[in-house]
N, C-alpha and C positions, 0 to 999 in steps of 0.2 A: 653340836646342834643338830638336830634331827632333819630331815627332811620334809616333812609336816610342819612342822615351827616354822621353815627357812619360809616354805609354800606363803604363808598364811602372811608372816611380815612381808613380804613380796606384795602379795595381792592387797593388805591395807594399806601399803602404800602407794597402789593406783587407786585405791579408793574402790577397792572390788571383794567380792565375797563372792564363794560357790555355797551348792544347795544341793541338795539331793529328795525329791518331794515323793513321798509314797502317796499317791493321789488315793489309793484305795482307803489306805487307813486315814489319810490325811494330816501327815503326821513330815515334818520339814525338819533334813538333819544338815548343820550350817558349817561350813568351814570355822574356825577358832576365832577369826576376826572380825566374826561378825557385825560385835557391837561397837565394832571401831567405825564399821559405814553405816548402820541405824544407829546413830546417836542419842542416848536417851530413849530409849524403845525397851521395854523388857523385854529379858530372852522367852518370858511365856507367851508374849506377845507377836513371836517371830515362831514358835512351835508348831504352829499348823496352820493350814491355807484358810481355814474360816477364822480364824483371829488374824492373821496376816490382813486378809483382805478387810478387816475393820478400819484400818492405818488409811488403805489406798482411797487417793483422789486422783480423779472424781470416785463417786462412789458406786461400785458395782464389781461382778464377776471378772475384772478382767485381764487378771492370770489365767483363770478357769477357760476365761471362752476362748482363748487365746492358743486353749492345748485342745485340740480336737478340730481348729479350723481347719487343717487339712488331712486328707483322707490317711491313714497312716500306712506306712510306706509296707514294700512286701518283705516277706523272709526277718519281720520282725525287726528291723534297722528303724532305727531312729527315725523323727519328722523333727528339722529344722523350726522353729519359730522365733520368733524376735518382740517383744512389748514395750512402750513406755507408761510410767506414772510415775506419781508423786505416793510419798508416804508423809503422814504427820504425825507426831508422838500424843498430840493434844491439841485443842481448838486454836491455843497461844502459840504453839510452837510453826518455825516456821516449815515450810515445806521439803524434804529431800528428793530431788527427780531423780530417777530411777530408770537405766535401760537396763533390761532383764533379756538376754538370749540363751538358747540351750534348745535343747530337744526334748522330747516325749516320746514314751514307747508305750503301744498298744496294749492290752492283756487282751484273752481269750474272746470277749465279747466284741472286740475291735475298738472298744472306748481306752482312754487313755489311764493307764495304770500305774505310770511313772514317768517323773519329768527330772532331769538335772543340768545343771546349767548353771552362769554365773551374771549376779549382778554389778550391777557399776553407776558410782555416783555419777549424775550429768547434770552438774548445776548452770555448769558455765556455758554449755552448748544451749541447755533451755534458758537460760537469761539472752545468750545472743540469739537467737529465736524470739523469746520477745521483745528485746528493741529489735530487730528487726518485721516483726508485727507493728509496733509503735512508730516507726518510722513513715511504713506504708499510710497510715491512716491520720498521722500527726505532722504538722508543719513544724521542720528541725531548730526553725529559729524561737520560735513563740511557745510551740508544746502545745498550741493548740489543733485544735481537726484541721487537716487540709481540706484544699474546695471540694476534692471529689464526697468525701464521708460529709463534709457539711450538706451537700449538695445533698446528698441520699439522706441525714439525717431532716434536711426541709421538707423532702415527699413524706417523709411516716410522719412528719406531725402533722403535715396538710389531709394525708388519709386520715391521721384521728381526731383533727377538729372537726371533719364535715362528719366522722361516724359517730361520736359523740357530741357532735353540734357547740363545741364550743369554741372560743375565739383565740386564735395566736395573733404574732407578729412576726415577721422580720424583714432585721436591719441592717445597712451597709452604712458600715461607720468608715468614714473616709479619711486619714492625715491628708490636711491642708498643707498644701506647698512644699511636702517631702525632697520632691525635688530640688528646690532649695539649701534642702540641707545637707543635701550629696553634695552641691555643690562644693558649701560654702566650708563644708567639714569631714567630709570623706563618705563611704559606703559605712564605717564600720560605726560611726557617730550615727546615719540614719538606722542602721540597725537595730541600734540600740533604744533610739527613741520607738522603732516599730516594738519591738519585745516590752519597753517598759508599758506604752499605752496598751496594750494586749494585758497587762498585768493588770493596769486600770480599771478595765473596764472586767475582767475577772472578779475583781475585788466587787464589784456592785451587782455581779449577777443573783438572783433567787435561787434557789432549788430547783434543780429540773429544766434551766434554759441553756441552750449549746450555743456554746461559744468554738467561731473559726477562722482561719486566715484564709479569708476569698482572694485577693491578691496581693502583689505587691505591699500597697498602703490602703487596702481594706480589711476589715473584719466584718464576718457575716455571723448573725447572732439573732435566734429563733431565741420566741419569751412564750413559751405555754402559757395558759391561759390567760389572756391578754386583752383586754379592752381597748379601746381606742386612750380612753382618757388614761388609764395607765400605760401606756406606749408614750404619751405626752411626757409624764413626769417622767418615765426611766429613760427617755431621751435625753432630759436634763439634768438627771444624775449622770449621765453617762458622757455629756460635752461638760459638765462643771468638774466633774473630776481630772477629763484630760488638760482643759485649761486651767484651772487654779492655781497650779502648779507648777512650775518650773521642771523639770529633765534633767538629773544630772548625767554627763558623757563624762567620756576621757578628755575632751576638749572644755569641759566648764556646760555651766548651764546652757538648754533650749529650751525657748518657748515655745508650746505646739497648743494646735487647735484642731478639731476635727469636727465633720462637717457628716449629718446624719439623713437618709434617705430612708422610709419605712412604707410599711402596707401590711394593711389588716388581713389576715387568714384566715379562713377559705375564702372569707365572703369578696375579695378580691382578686384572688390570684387562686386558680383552681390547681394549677402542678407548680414544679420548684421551676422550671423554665420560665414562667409567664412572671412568679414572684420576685425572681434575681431582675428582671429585663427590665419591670415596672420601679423597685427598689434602686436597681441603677438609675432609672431616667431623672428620678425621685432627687436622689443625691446629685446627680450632675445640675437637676435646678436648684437644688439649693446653695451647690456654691458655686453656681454664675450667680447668685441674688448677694449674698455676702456668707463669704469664709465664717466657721463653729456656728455656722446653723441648722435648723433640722429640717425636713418637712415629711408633710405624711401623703401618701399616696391618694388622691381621690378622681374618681372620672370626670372624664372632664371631652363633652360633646364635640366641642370644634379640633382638639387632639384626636379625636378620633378621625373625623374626617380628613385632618392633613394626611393623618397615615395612609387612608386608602389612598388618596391624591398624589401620594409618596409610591405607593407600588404602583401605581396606574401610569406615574411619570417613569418610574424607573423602567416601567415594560418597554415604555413608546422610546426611551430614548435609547435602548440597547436594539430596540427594534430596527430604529434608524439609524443606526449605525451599521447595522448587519446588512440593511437595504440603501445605505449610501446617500441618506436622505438628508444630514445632515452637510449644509451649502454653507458659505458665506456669503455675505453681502460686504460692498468696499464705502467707505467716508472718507471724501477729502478734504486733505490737509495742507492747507493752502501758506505761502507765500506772505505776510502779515502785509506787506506793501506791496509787491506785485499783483495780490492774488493769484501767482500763477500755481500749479498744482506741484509740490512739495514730494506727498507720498499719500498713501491712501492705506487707512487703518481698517484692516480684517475684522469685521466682525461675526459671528459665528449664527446661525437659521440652524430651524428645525422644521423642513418640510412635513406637512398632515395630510393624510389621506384626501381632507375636502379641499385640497388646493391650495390652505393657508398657510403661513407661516410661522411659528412664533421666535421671538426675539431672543437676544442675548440673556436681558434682564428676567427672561419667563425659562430661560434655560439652565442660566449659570448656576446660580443660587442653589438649585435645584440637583444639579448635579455634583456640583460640593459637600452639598449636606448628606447626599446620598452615598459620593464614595466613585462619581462616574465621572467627574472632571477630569481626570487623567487622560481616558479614553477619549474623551471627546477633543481634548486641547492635541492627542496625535493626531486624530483625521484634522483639523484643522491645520495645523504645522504641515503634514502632507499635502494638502489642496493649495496652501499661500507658495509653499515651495513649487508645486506643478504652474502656475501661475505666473510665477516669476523665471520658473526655466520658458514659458512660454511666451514671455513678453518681454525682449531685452532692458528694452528703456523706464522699465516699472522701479517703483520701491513700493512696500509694501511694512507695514506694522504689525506685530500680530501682537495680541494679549495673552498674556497664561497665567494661571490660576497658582493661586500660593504651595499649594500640593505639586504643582506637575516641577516648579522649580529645585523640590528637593527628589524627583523622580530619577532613577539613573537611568530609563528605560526612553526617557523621552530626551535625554542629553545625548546617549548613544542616537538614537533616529535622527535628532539633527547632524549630527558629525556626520552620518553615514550620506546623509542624502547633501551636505553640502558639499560633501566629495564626487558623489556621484553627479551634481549640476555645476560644474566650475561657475563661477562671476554670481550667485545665486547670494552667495553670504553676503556679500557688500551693500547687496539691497536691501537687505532682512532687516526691521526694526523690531526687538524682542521688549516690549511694555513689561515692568511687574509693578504688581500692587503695590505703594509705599510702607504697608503695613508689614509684608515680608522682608523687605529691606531691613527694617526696622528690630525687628524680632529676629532674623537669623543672619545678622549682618556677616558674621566668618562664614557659613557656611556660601551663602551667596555670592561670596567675593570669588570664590573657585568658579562656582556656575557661572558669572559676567565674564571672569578671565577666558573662560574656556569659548563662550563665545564671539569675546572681541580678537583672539588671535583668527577666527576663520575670518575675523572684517565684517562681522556684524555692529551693528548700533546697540547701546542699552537707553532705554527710557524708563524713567518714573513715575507709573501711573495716579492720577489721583493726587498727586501733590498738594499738600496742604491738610488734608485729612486726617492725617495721621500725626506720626512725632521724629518721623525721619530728617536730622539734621542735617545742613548743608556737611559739614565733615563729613559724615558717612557717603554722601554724596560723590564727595571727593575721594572718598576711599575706595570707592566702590568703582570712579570712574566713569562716571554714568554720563553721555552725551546730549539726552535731553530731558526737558523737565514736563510733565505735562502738568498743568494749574489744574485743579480739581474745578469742574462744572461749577459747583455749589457754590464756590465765590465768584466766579468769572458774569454767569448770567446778571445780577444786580448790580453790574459797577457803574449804570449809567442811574443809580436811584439811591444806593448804598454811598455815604462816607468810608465806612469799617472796608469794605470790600473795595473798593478804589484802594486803598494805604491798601493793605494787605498785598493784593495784589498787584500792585506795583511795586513793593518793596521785595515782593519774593522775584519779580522779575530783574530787578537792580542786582539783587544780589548772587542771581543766576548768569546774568551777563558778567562778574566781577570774575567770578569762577571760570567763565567762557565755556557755560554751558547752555544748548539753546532751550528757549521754553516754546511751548503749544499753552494756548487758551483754548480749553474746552467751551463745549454749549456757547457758543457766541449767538446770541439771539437778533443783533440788530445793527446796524453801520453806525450809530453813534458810540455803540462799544467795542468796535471794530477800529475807529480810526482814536480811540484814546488807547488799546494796545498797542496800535503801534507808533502812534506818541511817546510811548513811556518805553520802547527797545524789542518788543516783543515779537519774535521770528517766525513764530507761524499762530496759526489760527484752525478752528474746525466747528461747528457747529449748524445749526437749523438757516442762518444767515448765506453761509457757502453749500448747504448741500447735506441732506441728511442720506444713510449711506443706504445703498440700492445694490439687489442682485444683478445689475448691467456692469461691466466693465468701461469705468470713465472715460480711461485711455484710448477705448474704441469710438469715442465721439466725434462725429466731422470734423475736422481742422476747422471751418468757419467757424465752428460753435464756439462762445466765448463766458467765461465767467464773468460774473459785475465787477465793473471796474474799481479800484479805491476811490474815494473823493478825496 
C-alpha cells in the first residue's frame, strides 16, 4: 500500500480531509477521502471555492474573508487562520460542521493566492455547544426558558405592545401546595408533576406565546396579543387542564391544582420588573382567597396608599432604631389572689419626633409584614435584658414575633448576653404566639429547649386562638398559658366564654401549667378567675402598661385589693 492511500484512510478515519485551493484560478484539489467527510456532496460541488461556498451555512464569503484577514506574513511564509461552518448537501439534508485550519500565502499583489490546509468533521463539539447554549437559556428540568430569557423575553413584548399599541398579558401560574408533595413523596415525585404541568400548559399555548420556569413552582407565560377577555378564558384552559387530570409519578397518581395571577400589558405594567411584582402580588391573593383560582390584576386606590404608608413606616422604623427611639413600656401581671405584682410584660413603643408614641399593635404588624420584626424584637430583647441586669428583684416577659423564633441570630444574642448577666435568664419570660407553636412545633421544640436550659420561662401567647393542643403543650413544655383577651374580656356577659375559659384553665392546672387572663376589664371578672384556679391576671382593671418602671413605685403605694 502506498503512502498516499495509507495518508488518506488515516485522515477519513478522524473524519478529516486536506485541500490545496489555488485561490487565483479558484480551482480546490482534495485529498482521496474527500467524499468520505462530505457525505453526499458531489465532487463538482467541492471543485472550487464559489460552488464550495454555495454548501456553507450561514450563507456568505466565509472561507474567502477568512484568508486575508491577516496581513500576510514577510519572506512569503504562510499566515495561519482557523474557520467554522456548516456545509449542507440540499435544503433536507442535515448539516456537517466543519472546522477548517491551514494557511494562506500571498502572491505578488499581497492578496491571497493560495491556501492549503485540512478540514475536519465537528459534529459532536458543535452539538455540545449547543446544549450547552440550551442550557444557558433553558430550564433543565421543564425545557422550558429559565427566568432570566423569560425575563428579557417579557421586556421585548412590553416594548412591542406599547410600539404597536397593542395588548399582552402575563402570567404566574403557581402549583398549589407543591410542598406538600415533597413531603408526602419525595423531591423526584414533585419533579415530575412540576415537568408534567409545564407540559400542560405547553399543550394549550397559541402561536407565538412564551412559555417559562420563573421558579421553583411557577411558570411565567407572555400571550401576545391578548385582551383582557381572552386572558379570562386562557386562564381556564390553562387551571382545567392542570386540574382535570390526575398526575401519573413513580409513586401512583397526584392530584394538582394551580393557582393563576395575571396583568394586562403595557397598559398595566410598563417594564417586566413592575409586571412580575404586580403578577406576583396577583397570584399570592388568589391563593390566600382559595387554591386553582385566577385573578387579574386591576388598580386598586387604597393598595396604593398602604404602600406609600409601607415605605414611610419602614423609613421611621429603621430610623428609630438607628436613633434608639424604639423604648418599651412595662404591664403588670399580677397575682390572681394576692394581686400582688407577678412580673411585668415588655411591651415594645416607637418614640416620634412630636413627642408621641405609637404602640405595639401600630408597630408589630407593620413590621412583620415588612420584614423588620426581627430587628426590632433584638433592640427589645437588649433593653428587657439591660433592665433586668439592672433591677435584681424584677421578672420580666418579653414577646417575639413568629419570625425572630426561627432566627439563629436572635438565639445566639440571647445566649450571649445571658452569659454575659448571670441570674438574668431565670427572670426572663419568652411569650410566642400560639400560632408558631402550632405550625413549627419540631422546630420550636429545640428553640424552648435551648431556652429553659439557661432557666428561662416559656409562655403561650394568645391561647385559645389558634389550634395548638394541650399535647403540644406538653411537649413543648411550656410553663405558662396566657388566655387569649378575646375570650377573657366577656366572661362576666358571655355563657360560651365563661365554659371556654374555664375549662382551658382546668385543664391547664391538670397539666401544672400556670395561666394569665389577658384584658381583665372589671373585678367581677377578676374574682370568677380566680374562683375557677387561675394564677395570674393583667389587664385595663390592674394597670395598663406605661413607660415608668413599676418596681420604682413608693413601697406605700398599693394595688386594689381582691374582694
Amino acid at each position: 500500500m502506498s503512502a498516499v492511500p495509507q495518508a488518506s484512510s488515516i485522515l477519513a478515519s478522524l473524519g478529516q480531509a486536506t485541500f490545496v485551493w489555488d485561490v487565483a484560478a479558484d480551482s480546490i484539489a482534495w485529498s482521496g477521502n474527500a467524499a468520505s467527510v462530505f457525505t453526499d456532496i458531489a465532487p463538482e460541488a467541492l471543485a472550487s471555492g464559489a460552488a464550495f461556498a454555495k454548501l456553507i451555512e450561514p450563507k456568505g464569503s466565509i472561507r474567502s474573508d477568512a484568508l486575508g484577514h491577516t496581513a500576510p506574513a514577510r519572506g512569503g511564509e504562510g499566515v495561519a487562520y482557523r474557520v467554522e461552518y456548516g456545509v449542507r448537501a440540499s435544503t433536507s439534508a442535515p448539516v456537517i460542521w466543519i472546522e477548517e485550519t491551514g494557511c494562506w500565502f500571498a502572491g505578488a499583489d499581497g492578496k491571497p493566492a493560495r491556501a492549503q490546509g485540512v478540514v475536519r468533521v465537528d459534529n459532536e463539539r458543535r452539538a455540545r455547544d449547543e446544549q450547552l447554549v440550551r442550557l444557558s437559556r433553558h430550564d433543565p428540568l421543564t425545557g422550558e426558558l429559565n427566568r432570566t430569557h423569560l425575563i428579557a423575553a417579557l421586556a421585548e413584548a412590553i416594548e412591542e405592545a406599547a410600539r404597536f399599541r397593542s395588548s399582552c398579558a402575563f402570567m404566574l401560574i403557581g402549583i398549589d401546595h407543591l410542598a406538600r408533595i415533597n413531603d408526602a413523596f419525595g423531591f423526584d415525585v414533585a419533579d415530575g408533576v412540576i415537568a408534567e404541568v409545564g407540559k400542560r400548559i405547553r399543550a394549550r399555548l397559541r402561536g407565538g406565546d412564551v412559555l417559562g420556569r420563573f421558579s421553583g413552582n411557577k411558570f411565567g407565560l407572555i400571550l401576545r396579543n391578548c385582551t383582557v377577555d381572552d386572558t379570562n378564558v386562557a386562564a381556564e384552559r390553562f387551571l382545567a387542564g392542570i386540574r382535570d387530570e390526575v398526575v401519573p409519578t413513580v409513586s401512583g397518581p397526584v392530584s394538582v391544582t394551580a393557582s393563576i395571577g395575571a396583568i394586562s400589558i403595557p397598559r398595566y405594567a410598563r417594564s417586566a420588573d413592575e409586571a412580575v411584582t404586580r403578577a406576583q402580588e396577583t397570584l399570592d391573593g388568589a391563593k390566600s382567597r382559595r387554591a386553582g383560582s385566577f385573578s387579574l390584576w386591576k388598580p386598586n386606590v387604597e393598595r396604593d396608599a398602604q404602600r406609600r404608608v409601607n415605605i414611610r413606616v419602614t423609613d421611621e422604623i429603621v430610623t428609630a432604631l438607628n436613633e434608639r427611639r424604639i423604648v418599651t413600656a412595662f404591664e403588670p401581671v399580677v397575682e390572681a389572689r394576692s394581686r400582688q405584682p407577678a412580673f411585668y410584660e415588655c411591651l415594645v413603643r416607637m418614640e416620634q419626633d412630636n413627642g408621641q408614641a405609637l404602640l405595639a399593635p401600630d408597630i408589630v404588624p407593620v413590621a412583620e409584614r415588612l420584614g423588620l420584626i426581627r430587628l426590632v424584637d433584638h433592640r427589645v430583647l437588649e433593653l428587657a435584658v439591660a433592665e433586668l441586669a439592672a433591677s435584681p428583684n424584677v421578672q420580666l416577659s418579653l414577646n417575639i414575633s413568629p419570625d425572630t423564633t426561627m432566627d439563629p441570630d436572635w438565639s445566639a444574642s440571647i445566649e450571649s448576653l445571658m452569659r454575659a448577666h448571670p441570674g438574668v435568664a431565670e427572670r426572663l419570660i419568652v411569650e410566642i404566639t400560639e400560632t408558631v407553636a402550632i405550625q413549627d412545633i419540631d422546630d420550636i421544640r429545640g428553640f424552648v429547649t435551648r431556652l429553659k436550659n439557661f432557666g428561662s420561662r416559656i409562655a403561650i401567647d394568645d391561647f385559645g386562638a389558634g389550634y395548638t393542643s394541650f399535647r403540644n403543650l406538653r411537649k413543648l413544655g411550656v410553663d405558662i398559658v396566657k388566655i387569649d383577651g378575646a375570650f377573657v374580656q366577656n366572661i362576666a356577659r358571655s355563657a360560651d366564654d365563661r365554659a371556654f375559659v374555664q375549662t382551658l384553665i382546668d385543664l391547664a392546672r391538670r397539666l401544672q401549667i400556670k395561666t394569665v387572663a389577658e384584658w381583665v376589664q372589671d373585678e367581677e371578672s377578676a374574682v370568677m378567675l380566680r374562683e375557677w384556679g387561675c394564677d395570674y391576671i393583667q389587664g385595663r382593671l390592674i394597670g395598663l402598661a406605661s413607660p415608668e418602671r413599676p418596681w420604682a413605685v413608693p413601697a406605700e403605694t398599693v394595688l386594689p385589693a381582691a374582694s
